[in-house]
C-alpha positions in Angstrom: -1.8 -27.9 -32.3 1.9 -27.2 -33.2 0.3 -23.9 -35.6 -1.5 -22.6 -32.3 1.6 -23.0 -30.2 3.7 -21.0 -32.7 1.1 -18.3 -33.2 0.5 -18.1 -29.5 4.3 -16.9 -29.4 3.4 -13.4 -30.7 1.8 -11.6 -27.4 -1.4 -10.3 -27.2 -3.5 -12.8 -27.3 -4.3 -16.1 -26.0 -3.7 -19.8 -26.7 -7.6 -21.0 -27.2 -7.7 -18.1 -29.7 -5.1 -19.0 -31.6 -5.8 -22.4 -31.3 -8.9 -21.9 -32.9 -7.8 -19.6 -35.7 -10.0 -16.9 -34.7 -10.3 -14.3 -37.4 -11.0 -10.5 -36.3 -12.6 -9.5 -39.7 -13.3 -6.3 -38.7 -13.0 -4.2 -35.4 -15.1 -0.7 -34.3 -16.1 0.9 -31.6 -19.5 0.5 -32.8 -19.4 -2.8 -33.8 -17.2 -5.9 -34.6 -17.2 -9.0 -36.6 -15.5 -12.1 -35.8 -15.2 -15.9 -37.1 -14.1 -19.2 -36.8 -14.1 -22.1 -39.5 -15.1 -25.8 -38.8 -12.7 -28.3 -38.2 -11.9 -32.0 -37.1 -9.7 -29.9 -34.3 -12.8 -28.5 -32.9 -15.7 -30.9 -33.9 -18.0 -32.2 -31.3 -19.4 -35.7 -31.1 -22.5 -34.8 -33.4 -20.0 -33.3 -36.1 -20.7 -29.4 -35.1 -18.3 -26.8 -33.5 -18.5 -27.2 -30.0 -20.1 -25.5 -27.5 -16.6 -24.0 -25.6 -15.0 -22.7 -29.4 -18.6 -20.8 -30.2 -18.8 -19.9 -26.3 -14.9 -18.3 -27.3 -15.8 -16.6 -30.1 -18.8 -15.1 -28.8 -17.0 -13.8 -25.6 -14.1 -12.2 -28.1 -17.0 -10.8 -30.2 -18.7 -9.1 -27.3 -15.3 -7.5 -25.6 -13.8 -6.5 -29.2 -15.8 -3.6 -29.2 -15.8 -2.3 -26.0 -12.0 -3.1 -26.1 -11.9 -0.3 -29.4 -12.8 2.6 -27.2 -10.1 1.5 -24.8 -7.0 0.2 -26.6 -5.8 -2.9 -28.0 -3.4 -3.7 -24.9 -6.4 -3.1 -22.4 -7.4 -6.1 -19.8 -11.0 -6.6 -19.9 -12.5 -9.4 -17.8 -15.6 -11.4 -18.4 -18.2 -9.8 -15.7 -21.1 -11.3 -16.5 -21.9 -13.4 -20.2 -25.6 -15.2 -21.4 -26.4 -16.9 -24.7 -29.7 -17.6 -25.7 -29.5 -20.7 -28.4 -32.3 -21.7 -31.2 -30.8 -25.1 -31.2 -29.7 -24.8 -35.3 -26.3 -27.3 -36.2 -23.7 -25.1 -35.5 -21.9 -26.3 -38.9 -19.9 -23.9 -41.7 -17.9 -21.1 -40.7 -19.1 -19.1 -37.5 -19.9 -15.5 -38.0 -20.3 -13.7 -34.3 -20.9 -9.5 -34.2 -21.0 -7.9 -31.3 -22.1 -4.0 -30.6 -21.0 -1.9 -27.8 -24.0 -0.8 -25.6 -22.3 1.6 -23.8 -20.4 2.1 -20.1 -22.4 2.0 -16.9 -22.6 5.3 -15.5 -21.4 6.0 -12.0 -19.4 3.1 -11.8 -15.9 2.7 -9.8 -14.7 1.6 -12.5 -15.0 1.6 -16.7 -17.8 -1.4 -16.6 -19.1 -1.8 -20.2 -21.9 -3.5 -22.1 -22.2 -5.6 -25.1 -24.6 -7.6 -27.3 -23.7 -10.4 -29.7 -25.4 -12.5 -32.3 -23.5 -15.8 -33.7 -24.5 -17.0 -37.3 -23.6 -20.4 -39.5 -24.3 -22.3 -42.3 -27.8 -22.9 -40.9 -28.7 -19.0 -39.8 -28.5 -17.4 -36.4 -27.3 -20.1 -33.9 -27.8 -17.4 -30.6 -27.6 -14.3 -29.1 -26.6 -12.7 -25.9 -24.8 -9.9 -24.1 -22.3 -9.3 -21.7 -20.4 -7.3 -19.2 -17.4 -6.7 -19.3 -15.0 -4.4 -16.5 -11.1 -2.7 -17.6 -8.6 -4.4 -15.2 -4.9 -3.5 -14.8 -2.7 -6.8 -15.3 -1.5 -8.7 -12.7 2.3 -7.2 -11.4 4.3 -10.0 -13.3 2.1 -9.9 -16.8 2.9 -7.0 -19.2 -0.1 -6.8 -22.0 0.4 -6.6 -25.6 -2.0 -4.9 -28.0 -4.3 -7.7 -29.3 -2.7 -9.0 -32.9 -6.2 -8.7 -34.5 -5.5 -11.3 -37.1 -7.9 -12.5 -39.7 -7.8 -15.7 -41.6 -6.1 -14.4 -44.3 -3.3 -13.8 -42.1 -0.2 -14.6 -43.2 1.4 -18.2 -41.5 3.6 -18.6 -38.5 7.0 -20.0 -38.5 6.5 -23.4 -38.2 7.5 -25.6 -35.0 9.0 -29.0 -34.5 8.4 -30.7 -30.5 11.5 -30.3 -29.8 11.7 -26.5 -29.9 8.9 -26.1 -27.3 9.3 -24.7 -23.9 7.8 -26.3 -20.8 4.4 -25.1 -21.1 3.8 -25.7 -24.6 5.2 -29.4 -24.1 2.5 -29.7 -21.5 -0.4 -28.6 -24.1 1.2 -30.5 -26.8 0.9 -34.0 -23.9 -2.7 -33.0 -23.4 -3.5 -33.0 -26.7 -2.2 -36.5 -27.2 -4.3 -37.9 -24.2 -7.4 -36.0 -25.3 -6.6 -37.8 -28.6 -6.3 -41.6 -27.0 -9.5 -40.8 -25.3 -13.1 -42.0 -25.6 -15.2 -39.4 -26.7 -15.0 -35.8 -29.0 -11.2 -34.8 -29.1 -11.8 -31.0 -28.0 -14.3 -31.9 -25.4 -11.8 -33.9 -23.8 -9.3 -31.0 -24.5 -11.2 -28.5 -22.9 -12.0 -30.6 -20.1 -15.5 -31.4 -20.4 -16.1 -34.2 -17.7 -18.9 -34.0 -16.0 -20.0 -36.5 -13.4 -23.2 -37.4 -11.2 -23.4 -35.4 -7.8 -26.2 -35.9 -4.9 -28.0 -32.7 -6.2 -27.4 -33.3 -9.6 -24.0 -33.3 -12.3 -20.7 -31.5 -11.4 -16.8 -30.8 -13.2 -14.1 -29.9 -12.0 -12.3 -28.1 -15.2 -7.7 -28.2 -14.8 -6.2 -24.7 -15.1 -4.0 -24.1 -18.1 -2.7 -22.2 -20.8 -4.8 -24.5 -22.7 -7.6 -22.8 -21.5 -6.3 -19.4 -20.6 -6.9 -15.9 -20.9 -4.6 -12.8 -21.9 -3.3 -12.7 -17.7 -3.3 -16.8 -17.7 -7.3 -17.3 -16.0 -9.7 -19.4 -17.5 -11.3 -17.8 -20.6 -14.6 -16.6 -19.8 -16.2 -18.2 -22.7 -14.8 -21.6 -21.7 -15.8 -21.2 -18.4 -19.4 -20.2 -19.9 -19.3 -23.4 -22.3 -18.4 -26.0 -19.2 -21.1 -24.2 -17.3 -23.7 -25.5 -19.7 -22.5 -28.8 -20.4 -22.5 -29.3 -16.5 -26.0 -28.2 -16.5 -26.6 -30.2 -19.3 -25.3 -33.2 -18.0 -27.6 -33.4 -15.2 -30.5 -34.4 -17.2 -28.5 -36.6 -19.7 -27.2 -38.5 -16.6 -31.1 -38.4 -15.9 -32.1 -40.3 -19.1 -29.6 -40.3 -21.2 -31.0 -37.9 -24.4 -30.7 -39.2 -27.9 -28.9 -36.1 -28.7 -25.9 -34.7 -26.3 -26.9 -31.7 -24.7 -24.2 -29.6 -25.8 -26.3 -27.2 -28.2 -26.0 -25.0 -25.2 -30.1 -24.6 -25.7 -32.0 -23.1 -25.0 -30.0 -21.4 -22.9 -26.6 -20.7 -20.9 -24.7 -18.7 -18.3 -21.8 -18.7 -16.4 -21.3 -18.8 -12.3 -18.1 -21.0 -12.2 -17.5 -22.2 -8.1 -14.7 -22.6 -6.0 -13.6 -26.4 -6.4 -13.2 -27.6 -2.5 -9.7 -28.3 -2.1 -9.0 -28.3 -5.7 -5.7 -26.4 -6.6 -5.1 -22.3 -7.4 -7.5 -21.3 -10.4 -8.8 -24.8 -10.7 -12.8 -24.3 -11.6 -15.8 -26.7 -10.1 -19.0 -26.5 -12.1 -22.5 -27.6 -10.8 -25.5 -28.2 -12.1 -28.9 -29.5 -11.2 
């Protein structure tokens, strides 16, 4: 947790990225390849990567390209993201490309499109494709080129808990209780909690830079991830599965709602 924090302290990028160690192995405007290695940090309860760090790494595969013709400081924001699983453990180190389809034509704005595949130990885990549209920043966020660093990286600085600021004290508390918790430590992280509704499951997912963006909103691939274990949840609350539906199979999508009174950027997720 400490390593994310301190490599999160080099703009550009975004704590669940760096928390995860994602590697950008190589970068074109045709094409770009991405990873992420296996980890007790981001194990789920069966032993795989979860569903919100593949959902991540997906989402940064598919932008990464479109991104190239743009610039490396350019805000892109998640329009529209769908994975289609074939249920294989999502074990070894994940292997996601994505490859630009091109810009929508007429549009009011640069709106461009993206497929990805995601690969492991046991062969292709999904694929999708996704929309994404060029945003200026918010007035009080400046943007930094993307760091584009690889696992082979060289190593932060490292951190002791009493040099962190507010913010990272906060991630570095919710890390501790996601620890004391019942259940898969990143689940709990993320904020996977799903409970029974009348019309089927729902969860409310807290704001963070836990689980933020470049411009501080929810990444697009978490929000995808919760989305599915939502859905998910519905028919495990049904009959309880032997297995936990979080393969994200055989398929997912995001449509986060407004929470009802929940607070600023606070995300409710229903399924049924």
């Amino acid at each position: 947790m400490l390593r994310g924090i301190a490599l999160n302290r080099q703009p550009g990028f975004h704590f669940p990225g760096n928390f995860l160690d994602i590697s950008f192995d190589q970068v074109g405007r045709d094409a770009s390849h991405l990873s992420v290695g296996p980890g007790p940090w981001c194990a789920d309860a069966n032993g795989e990567i979860d569903l919100g760090s593949l959902a991540i790494l997906a989402d940064l595969a598919l932008a990464a390209c479109m991104r190239a013709h743009l610039g490396r400081a350019t805000r892109l924001a998640t329009v529209s993201m769908n994975l289609q699983f074939t249920c294989a453990p999502r074990t070894g180190r994940l292997a996601a490309t994505g490859r630009f389809q091109g810009f929508v034509r007429h549009g009011a704005g640069r709106l461009g499109m993206s497929r990805v595949s995601v690969e492991g130990k046991a062969g292709l885990l999904c694929f999708g494709s996704g929309t994404f549209i060029a945003l200026d920043p918010p007035r009080d966020v400046t943007l930094h080129p993307v760091p584009l660093r690889t696992h082979e990286s060289p190593e932060p600085r490292r951190l002791m808990e009493k040099d962190l600021g507010k913010k990272e004290t906060e991630i570095l508390r919710r890390a501790d209780a996601a620890l004391a918790a019942d259940g898969a430590f990143i689940e709990r992280f993320w904020g996977y909690r799903p409970h029974r509704s009348k019309s089927g499951a729902e969860c409310t997912l807290q704001s963070g830079l836990h689980i933020g963006n470049r411009v501080g909103h929810a990444q697009g691939g978490i929000l995808l991830a919760v989305a599915a274990a939502t859905a998910g949840a519905t028919r495990e609350l049904e009959d309880r599965p032997s297995r936990p539906p979080h393969r994200g199979g055989p398929h997912a999508h995001r449509r986060p709602q407004p929470a009802p009174g929940a607070r600023s950027r606070d995300y409710a997720l229903r399924g049924r």
